[in-house]
N, C-alpha and C positions, 0 to 999 in steps of 0.2 A: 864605417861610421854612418849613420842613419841620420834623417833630421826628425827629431820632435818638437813637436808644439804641444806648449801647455799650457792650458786655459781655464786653469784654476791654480792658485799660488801653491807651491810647495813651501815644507821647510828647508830652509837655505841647506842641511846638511843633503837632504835628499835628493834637491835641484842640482850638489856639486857631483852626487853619485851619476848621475843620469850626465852629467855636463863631460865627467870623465871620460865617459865611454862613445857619447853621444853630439850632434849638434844642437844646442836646443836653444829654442824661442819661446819665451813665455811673454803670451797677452790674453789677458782675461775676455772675452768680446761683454763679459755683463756690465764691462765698464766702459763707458762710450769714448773713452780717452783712448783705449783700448782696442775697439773695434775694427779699425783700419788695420790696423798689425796681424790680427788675427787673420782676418781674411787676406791679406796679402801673402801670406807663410801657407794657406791650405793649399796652392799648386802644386807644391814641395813637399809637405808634410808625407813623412813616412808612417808616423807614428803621432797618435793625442792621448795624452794623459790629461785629466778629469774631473768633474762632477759639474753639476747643479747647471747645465748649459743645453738645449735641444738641438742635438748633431742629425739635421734632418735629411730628408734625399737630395734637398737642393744641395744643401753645405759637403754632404759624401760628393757629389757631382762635381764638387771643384776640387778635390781632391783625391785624382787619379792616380797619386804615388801609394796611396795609404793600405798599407800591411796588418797594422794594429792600434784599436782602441783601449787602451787600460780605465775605468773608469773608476773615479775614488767612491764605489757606493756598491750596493748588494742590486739596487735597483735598477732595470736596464730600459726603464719604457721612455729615457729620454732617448733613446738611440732606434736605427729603422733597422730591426731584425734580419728582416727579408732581405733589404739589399743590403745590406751587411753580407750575410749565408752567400748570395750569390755571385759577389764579387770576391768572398774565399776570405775576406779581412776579418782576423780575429777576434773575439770581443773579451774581455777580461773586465773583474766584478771584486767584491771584496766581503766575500758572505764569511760567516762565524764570530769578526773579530769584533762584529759590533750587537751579537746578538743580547747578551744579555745588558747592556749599556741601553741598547732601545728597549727591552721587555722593564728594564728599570725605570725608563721613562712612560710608557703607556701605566706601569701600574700605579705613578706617582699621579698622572692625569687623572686615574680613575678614583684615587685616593681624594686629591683635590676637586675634583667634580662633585664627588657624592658627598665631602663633610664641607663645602661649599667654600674652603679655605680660600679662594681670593674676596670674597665680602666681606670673609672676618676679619682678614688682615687689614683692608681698606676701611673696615671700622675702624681699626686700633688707629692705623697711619693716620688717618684725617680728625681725629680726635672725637670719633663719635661713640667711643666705648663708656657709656657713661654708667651706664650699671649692669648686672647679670643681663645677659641675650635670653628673649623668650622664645618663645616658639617658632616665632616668624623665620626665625634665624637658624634654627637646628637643621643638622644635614643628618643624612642618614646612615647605618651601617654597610661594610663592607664586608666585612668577616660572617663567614657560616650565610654567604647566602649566594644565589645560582648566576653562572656567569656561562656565558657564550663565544666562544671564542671561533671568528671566522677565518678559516686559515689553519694549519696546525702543523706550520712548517716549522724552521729552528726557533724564530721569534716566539710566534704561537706557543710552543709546548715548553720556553723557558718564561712565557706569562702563567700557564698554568701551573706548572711548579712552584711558585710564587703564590699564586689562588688558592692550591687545593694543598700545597704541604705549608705554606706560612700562614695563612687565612683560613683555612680550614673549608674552604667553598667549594661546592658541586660544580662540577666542570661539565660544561659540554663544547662540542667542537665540530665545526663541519670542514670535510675535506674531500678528495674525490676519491680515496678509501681510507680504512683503519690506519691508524698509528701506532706502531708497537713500540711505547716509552716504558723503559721495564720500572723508571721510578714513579708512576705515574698510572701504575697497574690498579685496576679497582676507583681510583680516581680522579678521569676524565670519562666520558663517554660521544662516542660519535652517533650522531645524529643528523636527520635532514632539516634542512637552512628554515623550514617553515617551523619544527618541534623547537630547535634553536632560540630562533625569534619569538615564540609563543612561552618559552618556559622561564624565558632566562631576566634576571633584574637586570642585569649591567651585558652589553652585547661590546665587544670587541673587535675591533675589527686587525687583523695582521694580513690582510691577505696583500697577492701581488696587484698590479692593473694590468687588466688584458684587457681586449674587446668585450670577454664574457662579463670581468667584474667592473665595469665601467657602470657607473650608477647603480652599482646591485641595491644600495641603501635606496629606493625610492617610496614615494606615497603607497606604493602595496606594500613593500614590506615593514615601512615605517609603521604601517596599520596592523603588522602582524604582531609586533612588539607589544607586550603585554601592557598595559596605562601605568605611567608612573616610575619606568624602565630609563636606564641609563645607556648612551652609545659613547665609547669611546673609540677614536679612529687614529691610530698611529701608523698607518701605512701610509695610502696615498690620499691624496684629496679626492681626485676622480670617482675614489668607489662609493664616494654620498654626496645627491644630488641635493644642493645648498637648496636650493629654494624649497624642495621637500621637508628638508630638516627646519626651517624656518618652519611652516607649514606646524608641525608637531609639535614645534615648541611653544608658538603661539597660542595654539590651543590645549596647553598642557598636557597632550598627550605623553611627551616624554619629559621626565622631570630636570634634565637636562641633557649636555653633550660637551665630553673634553675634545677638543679637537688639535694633534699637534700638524698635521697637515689639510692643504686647502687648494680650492679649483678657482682661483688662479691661485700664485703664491709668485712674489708676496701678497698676502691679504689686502685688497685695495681699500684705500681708505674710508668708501664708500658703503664696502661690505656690511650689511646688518649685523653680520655675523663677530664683529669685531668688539663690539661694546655689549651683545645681547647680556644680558642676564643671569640666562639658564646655560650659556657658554663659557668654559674655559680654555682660554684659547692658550696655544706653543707656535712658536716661529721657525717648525720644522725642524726640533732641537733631540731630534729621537737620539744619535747617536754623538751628541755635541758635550764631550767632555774632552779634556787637552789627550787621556792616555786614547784613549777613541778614536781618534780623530788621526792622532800620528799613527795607531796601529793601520789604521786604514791606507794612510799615506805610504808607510813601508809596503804592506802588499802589492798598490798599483804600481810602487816600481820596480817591482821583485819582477811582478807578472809582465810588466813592460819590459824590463829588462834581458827575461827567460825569452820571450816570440823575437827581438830582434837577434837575440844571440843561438835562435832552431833551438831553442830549448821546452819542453813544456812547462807551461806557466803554471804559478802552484793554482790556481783559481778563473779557469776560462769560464766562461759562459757555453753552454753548450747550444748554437743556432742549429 
């Protein structure tokens, strides 16, 4: 019997699966109520089940028993790689089951960004719909016109099947080589991140965060971006550098930006970015539907469940 700590809530059936086999401790640290417990259990902790929490080299540091991290997410950049890899401690992730749940959510961003749907709505809501909307007010199309998609991993090429077979749109995509999508043959096309940004109305963002895509979105390639062009960012925050993107909006260069994640998050209430305009903003909601959510929850305990018992996990991360 292992000890786990878990610092993100499970569902009670999945907390009794892991209870059955396991010793477990669950304290959230995002909740300050919470915090002392957490850190009291990491001496011990064999094992952390997951998400939305920075498990950093200090915090691995206090936790010399730990075997395995399962994390409830596909994204691993809150966790430290390296010492991870070199202390042999496994890392485990939850890619596929939320893939098309998030490309459902970026294309619903991109959808409300560009026909301007929270203005209208907050016409209607506050009772300013007084008669037909003129001009001022028209959003633009989406369908039959050129998208860029940066990334063209699972997420990536289940947005473009959405673009190029539901909408009928020219797809472009940068990646660090070709994509072989057989449904997707003839249309998508790859391309370099500058042709991307120059060609495309609506730019996308899917990619991971690394050190390389950490501000890729900045004032050069904001500038590259054709005038009048849409960014929508449903990956991380980190890959667009907020004051930049302020920067382009203010000067109309971009005619807006859906954004469902942000550098910080949560979005401080200070943020410009939070009331602008030409912004629609999501509360980091890519994968946030009840079947989503639990499928996600089943794999991290599957995968947890598999490294304590020498089994392979259906879904490790490869360090």
């Amino acid at each position: 019997m292992s000890r786990v700590l878990v610092f993100r809530e499970l569902p009670e059936d999945l907390l009794a699966r892991l209870a059955a086999a396991h010793e477990v401790t669950v304290a959230n640290p995002r909740k300050p109520e919470q915090h002392a417990a957490f850190m009291a259990a990491l001496p011990t902790a064999q094992a952390l089940i997951g998400s939305s929490f920075p498990i950093t080299d200090q915090l691995l540091g206090q936790a010399p028993l730990l075997e395995v991290v399962s994390s409830v997410s596909v994204g691993v950049d809150n966790y430290p790689l390296a010492s991870l890899k070199a202390r042999g401690i496994a890392l485990c992730h939850t890619p596929d089951v939320l893939t098309e749940t998030t490309a459902d959510t970026i294309f619903t961003l991109m959808l409300a960004t560009c026909r301007r749907v929270l203005e209208l709505a907050s016409l209607v809501r506050e009772g300013r719909w007084t008669r037909n909307i003129g001009e001022d007010l028209f959003g633009w199309d989406v369908h039959h016109k050129t998208v860029a998609i940066l990334g063209f991993g699972r997420i990536g090429q289940a947005v473009a099947r959405r673009a190029a077979l539901g909408f009928g749109m020219q797809v472009l995509y940068t990646n660090r080589s070709a994509v072989q999508a057989p449904e997707l043959q003839g249309k998508a096309r790859h391309v370099p991140l500058a042709q991307a940004l120059a060609d495309a109305d609506i730019v996308v963002s899917t990619l991971p965060l690394t050190p390389e895509t950490h501000h890729l979105i900045n004032d050069a390639t904001l500038a590259q971006m054709r005038p009048g062009a849409f960014l929508i960012n449903g990956s991380r925050g980190g890959i667009v550098d907020s004051a930049a993107l302020l920067r382009a909006l203010d000067s109309g260069h971009l005619r807006g930006a859906g954004l469902d994640v942000f550098e910080p998050e949560p979005l401080p209430l200070d943020s410009p970015l939070r009331a602008h305009p030409r912004v629609t903003p999501l509360p980091h909601a890519g994968s946030a539907t009840h079947e989503t959510r639990r499928a996600m929850a089943e794999m991290a305990v599957d995968n947890l469940l598999a490294v304590l018992d020498g089994r392979a996990p259906p879904a490790a991360y490869p360090l």
